[in-house]
Backbone as CSV, one residue per row, in Angstrom:
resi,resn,N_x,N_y,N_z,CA_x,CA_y,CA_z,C_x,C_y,C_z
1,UNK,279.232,254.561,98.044,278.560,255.758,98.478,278.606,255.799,100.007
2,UNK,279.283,257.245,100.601,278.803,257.212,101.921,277.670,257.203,102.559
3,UNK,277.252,256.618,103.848,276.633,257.302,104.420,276.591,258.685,105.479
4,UNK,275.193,259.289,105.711,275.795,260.452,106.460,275.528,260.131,108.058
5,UNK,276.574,260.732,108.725,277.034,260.299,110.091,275.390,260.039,111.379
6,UNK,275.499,259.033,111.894,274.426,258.698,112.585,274.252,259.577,113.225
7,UNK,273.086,259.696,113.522,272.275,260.956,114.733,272.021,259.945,116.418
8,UNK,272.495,260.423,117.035,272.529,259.493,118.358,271.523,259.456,119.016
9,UNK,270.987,258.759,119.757,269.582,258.521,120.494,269.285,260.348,121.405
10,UNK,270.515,260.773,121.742,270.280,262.173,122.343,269.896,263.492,121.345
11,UNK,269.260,262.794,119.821,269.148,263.351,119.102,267.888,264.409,119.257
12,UNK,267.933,265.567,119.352,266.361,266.204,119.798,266.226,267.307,118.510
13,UNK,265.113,267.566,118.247,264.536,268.553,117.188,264.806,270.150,118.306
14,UNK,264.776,270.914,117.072,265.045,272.621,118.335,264.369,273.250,116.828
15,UNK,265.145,273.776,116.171,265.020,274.591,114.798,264.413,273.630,113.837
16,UNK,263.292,274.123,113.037,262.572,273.268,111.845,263.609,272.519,111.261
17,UNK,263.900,271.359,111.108,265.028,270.648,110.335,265.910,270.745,110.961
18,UNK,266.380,270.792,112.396,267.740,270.893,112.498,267.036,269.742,113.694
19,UNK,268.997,269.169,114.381,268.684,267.735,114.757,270.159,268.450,115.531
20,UNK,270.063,268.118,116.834,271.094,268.043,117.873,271.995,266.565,117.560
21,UNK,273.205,266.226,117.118,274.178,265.257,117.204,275.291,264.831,118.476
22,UNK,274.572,264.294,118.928,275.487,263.696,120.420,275.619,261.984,120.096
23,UNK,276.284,261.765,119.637,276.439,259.692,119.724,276.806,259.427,120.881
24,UNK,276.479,258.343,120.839,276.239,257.858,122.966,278.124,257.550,122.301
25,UNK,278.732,257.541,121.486,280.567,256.829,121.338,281.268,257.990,121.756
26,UNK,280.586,259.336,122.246,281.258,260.290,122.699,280.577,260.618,124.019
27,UNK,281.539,261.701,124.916,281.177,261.977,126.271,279.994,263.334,125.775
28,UNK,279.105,263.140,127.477,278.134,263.676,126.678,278.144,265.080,126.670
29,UNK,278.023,265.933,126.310,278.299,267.496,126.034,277.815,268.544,127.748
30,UNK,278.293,269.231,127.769,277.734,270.187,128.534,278.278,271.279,128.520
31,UNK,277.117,272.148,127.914,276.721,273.634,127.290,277.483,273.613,126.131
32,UNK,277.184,272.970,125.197,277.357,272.778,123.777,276.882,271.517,123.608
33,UNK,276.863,271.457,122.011,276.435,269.909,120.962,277.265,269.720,120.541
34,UNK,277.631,268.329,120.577,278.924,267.707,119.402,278.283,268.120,117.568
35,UNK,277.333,267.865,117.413,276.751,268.265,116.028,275.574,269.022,116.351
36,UNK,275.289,269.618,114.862,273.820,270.048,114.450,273.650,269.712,113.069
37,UNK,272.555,269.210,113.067,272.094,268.518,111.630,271.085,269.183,111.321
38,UNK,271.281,270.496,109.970,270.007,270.670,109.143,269.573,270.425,107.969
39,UNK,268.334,269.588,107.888,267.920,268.840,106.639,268.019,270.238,105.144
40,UNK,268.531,269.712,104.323,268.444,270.247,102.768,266.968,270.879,103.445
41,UNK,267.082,272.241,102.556,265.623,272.958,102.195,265.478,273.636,103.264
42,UNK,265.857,273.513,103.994,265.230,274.291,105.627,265.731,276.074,105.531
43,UNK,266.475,275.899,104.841,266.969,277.692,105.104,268.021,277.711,104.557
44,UNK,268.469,278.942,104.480,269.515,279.521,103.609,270.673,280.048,105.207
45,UNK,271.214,279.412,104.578,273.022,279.726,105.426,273.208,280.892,105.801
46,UNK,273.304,281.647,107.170,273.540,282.798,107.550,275.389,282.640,107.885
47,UNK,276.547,283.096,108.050,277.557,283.334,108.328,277.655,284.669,108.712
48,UNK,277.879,284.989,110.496,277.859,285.618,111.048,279.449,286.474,111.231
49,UNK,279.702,287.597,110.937,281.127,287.581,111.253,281.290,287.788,112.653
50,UNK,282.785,288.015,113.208,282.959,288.191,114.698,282.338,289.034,115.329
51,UNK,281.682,289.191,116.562,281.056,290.576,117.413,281.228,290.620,118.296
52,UNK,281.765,291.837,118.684,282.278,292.243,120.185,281.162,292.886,121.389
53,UNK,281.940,293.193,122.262,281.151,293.956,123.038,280.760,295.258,122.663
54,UNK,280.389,295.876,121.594,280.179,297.099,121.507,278.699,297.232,121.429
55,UNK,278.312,298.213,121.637,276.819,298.797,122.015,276.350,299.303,120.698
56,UNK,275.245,299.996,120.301,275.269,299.953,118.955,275.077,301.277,118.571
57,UNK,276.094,302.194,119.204,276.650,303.543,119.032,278.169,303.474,118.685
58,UNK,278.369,301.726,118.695,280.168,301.521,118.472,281.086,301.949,119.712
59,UNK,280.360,301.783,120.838,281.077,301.662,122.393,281.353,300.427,122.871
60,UNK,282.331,300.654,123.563,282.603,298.895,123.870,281.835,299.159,125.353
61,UNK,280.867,297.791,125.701,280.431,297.996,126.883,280.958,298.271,128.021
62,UNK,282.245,297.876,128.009,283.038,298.214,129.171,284.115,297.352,129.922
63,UNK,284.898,296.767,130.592,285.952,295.884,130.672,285.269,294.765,131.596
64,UNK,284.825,294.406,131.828,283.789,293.350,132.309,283.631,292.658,131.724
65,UNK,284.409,290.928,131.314,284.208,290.172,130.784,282.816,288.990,130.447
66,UNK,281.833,289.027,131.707,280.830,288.975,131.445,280.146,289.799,130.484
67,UNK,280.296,291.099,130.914,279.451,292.258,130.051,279.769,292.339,128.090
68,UNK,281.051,292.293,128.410,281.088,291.964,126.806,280.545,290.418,126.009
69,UNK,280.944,289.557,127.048,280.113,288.465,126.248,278.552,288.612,125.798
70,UNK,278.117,289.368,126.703,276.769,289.292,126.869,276.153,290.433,125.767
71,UNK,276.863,291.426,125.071,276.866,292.558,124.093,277.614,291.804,123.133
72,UNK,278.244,290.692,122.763,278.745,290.053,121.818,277.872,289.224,121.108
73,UNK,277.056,288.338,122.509,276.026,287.585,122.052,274.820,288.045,121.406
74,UNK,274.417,289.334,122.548,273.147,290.375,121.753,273.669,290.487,120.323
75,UNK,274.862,290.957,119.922,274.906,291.306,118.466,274.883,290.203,117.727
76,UNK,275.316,289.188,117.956,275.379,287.945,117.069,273.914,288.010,116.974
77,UNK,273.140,287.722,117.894,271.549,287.574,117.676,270.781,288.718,116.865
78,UNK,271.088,289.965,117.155,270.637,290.488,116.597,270.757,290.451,114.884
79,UNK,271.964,290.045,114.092,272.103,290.062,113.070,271.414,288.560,112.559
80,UNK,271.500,287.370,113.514,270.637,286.133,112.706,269.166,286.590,112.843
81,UNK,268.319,287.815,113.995,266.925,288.208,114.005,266.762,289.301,112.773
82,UNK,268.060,290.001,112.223,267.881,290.632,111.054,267.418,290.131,110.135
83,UNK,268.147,288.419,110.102,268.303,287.844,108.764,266.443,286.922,108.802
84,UNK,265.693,287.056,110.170,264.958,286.370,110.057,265.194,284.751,110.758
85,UNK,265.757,284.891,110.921,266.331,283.800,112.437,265.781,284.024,114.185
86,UNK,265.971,283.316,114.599,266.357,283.193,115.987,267.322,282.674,116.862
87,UNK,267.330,282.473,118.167,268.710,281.906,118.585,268.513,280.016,118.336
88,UNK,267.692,279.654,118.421,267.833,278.193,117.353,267.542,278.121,116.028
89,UNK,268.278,278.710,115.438,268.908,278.852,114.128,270.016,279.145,114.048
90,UNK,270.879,279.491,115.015,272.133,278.824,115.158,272.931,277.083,115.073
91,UNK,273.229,277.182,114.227,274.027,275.731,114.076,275.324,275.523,114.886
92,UNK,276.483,276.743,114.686,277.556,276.495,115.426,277.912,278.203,115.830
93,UNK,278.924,278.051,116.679,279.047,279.788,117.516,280.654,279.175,117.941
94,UNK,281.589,280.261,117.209,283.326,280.011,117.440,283.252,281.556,118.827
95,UNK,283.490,281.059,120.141,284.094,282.303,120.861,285.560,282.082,120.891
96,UNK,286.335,283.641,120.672,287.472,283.857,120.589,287.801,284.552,122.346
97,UNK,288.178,284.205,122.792,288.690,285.194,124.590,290.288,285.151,124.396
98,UNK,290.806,286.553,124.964,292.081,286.619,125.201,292.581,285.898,126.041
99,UNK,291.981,286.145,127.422,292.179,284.449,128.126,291.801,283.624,128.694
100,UNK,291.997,282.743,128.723,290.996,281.436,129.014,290.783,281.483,130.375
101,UNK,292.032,281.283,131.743,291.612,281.653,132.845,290.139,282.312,132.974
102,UNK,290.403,283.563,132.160,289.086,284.235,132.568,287.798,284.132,132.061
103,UNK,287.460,283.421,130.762,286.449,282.708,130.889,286.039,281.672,131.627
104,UNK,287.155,280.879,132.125,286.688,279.870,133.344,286.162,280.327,134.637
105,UNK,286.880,281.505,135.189,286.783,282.011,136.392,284.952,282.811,136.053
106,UNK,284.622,282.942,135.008,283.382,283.979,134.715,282.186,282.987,134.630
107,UNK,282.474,281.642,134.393,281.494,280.704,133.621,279.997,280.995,134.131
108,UNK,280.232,280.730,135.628,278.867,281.313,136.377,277.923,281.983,135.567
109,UNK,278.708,283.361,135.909,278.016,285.033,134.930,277.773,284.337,133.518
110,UNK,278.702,283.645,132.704,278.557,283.544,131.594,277.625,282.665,131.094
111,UNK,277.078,281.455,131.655,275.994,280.399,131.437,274.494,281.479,132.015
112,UNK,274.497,282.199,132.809,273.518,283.036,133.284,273.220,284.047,132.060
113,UNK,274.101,284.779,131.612,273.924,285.671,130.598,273.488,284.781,129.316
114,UNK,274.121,283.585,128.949,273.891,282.755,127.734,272.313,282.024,127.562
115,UNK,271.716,281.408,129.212,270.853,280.971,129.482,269.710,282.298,128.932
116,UNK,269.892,283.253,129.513,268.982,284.472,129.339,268.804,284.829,127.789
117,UNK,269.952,285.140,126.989,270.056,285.135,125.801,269.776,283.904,124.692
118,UNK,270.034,282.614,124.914,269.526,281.416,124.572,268.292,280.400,124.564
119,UNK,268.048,280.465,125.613,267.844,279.482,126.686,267.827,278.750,126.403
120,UNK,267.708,277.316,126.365,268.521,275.635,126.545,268.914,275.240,124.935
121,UNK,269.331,276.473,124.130,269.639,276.025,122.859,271.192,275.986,123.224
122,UNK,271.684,274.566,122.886,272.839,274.310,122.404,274.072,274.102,120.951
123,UNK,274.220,275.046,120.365,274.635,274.831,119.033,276.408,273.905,119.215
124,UNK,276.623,273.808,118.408,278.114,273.520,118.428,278.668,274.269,118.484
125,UNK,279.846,274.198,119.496,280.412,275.380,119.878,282.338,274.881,120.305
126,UNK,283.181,276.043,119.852,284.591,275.895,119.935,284.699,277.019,120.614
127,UNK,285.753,276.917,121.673,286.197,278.186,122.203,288.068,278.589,121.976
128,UNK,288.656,279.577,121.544,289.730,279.688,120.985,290.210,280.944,121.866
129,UNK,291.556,280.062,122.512,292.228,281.413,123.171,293.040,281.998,122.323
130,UNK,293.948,283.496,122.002,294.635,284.050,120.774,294.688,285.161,122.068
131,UNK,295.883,285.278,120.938,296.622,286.795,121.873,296.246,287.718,121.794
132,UNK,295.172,288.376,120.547,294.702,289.377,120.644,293.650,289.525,119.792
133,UNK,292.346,290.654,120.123,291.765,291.074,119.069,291.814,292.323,119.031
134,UNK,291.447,292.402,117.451,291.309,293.719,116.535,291.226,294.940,117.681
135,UNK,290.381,294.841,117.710,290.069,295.996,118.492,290.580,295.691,120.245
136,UNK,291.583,296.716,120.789,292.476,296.641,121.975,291.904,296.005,123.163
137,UNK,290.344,296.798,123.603,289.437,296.877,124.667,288.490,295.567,124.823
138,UNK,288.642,294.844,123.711,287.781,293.561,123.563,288.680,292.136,124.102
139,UNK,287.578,291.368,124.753,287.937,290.527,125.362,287.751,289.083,125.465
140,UNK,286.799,289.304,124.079,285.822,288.322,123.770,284.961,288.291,122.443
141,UNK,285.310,287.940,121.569,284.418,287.751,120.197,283.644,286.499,119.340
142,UNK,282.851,286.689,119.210,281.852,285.213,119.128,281.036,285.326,117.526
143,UNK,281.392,284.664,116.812,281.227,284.013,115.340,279.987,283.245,115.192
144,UNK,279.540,283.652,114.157,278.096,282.373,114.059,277.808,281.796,112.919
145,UNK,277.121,280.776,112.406,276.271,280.202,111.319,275.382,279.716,111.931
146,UNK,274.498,280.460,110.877,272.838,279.895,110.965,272.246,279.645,109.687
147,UNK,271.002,279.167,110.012,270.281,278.285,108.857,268.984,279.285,109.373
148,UNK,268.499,280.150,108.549,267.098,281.099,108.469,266.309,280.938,107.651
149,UNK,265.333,280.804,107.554,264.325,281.348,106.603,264.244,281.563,105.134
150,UNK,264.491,281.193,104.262,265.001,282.086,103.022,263.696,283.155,103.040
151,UNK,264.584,284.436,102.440,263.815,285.416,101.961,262.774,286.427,103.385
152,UNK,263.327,285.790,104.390,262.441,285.567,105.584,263.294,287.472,106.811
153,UNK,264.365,287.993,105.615,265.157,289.025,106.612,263.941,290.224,107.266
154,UNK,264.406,290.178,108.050,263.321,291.363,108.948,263.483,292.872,108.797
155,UNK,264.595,292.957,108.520,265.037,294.853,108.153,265.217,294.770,106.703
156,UNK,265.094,296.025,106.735,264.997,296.237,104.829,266.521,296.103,104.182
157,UNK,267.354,296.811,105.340,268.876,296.702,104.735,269.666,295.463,104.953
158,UNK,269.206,294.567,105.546,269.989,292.947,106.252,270.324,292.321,104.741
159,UNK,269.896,292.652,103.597,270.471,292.435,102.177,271.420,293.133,101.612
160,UNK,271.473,294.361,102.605,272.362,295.253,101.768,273.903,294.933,101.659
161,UNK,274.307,295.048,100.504,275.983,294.438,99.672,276.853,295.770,100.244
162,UNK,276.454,296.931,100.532,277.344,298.080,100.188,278.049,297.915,101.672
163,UNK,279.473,297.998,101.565,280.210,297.298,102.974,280.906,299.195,103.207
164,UNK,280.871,299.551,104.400,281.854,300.209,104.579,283.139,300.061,105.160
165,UNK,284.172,300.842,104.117,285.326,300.761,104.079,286.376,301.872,104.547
């Protein structure tokens, strides 16, 4: 029988049941977690799909790569505060950028906007450069799973199945 992977002394509580994973056998993270550990029972699995910069009239905020992260992140949040979440109830967050240069050159703006939208929650996090997204004007799209509440959604429709097509 396995065991499950040690929790490292940099292990800190954030979300009811969830456990930050840093082992001192790895370098130590900055602005992300190597893991997140949430105990059985704590909540029901949110899977966030991708969200862009758009405003919530379906405008893209505008070509400002800060600005869209920062309308990418609002929407991610807003759909785990639908589900009855918060931003530590995030476990892990995939950002997609067209290019990397320019998330490096933005980091500043971008830890400022994340700090504001976050604040010192670190989930696990991958960042993926790709040649393009869906939509032309976007520059930046950011993915989530979270662990919420069961039964705990805040809007009446955050259950709703009917997808438009």
């Amino acid at each position: 029988m396995s065991r499950p992977p040690a929790v490292g002394a940099a292990a800190t509580r954030h979300h009811a049941g969830a456990r930050y994973v840093n082992p001192p056998g790895l370098a130590a993270p900055h602005g992300f977690t190597h893991g997140v550990r949430f105990e059985p029972g704590t909540g029901a699995l949110l899977f966030v799909a991708g969200q862009i910069g758009w405003t919530p009239d379906g405008r893209m905020v505008g070509p400002d790569f800060v600005a869209q992260f920062d309308q990418a992140l609002a929407n991610v949040l807003e759909v785990v505060g639908a589900a009855g979440g918060d931003a530590t109830s995030i476990g892990q967050m995939t950002i997609f950028v067209v290019d990397r240069a320019e998330y490096v050159a933005a980091r500043r703006g971008l830890g400022a906007v994340y700090r504001a939208r976050m604040g010192r929650h670190y989930p696990a996090m991958s960042l993926v450069e790709v040649k393009g997204l869906l939509e032309p004007e976007a520059r930046v799209e950011i993915e989530a799973i979270a662990v919420v509440p069961p039964g705990a959604a805040r809007s009446p429709d955050a259950d709703a199945f009917d997808l438009p097509l």
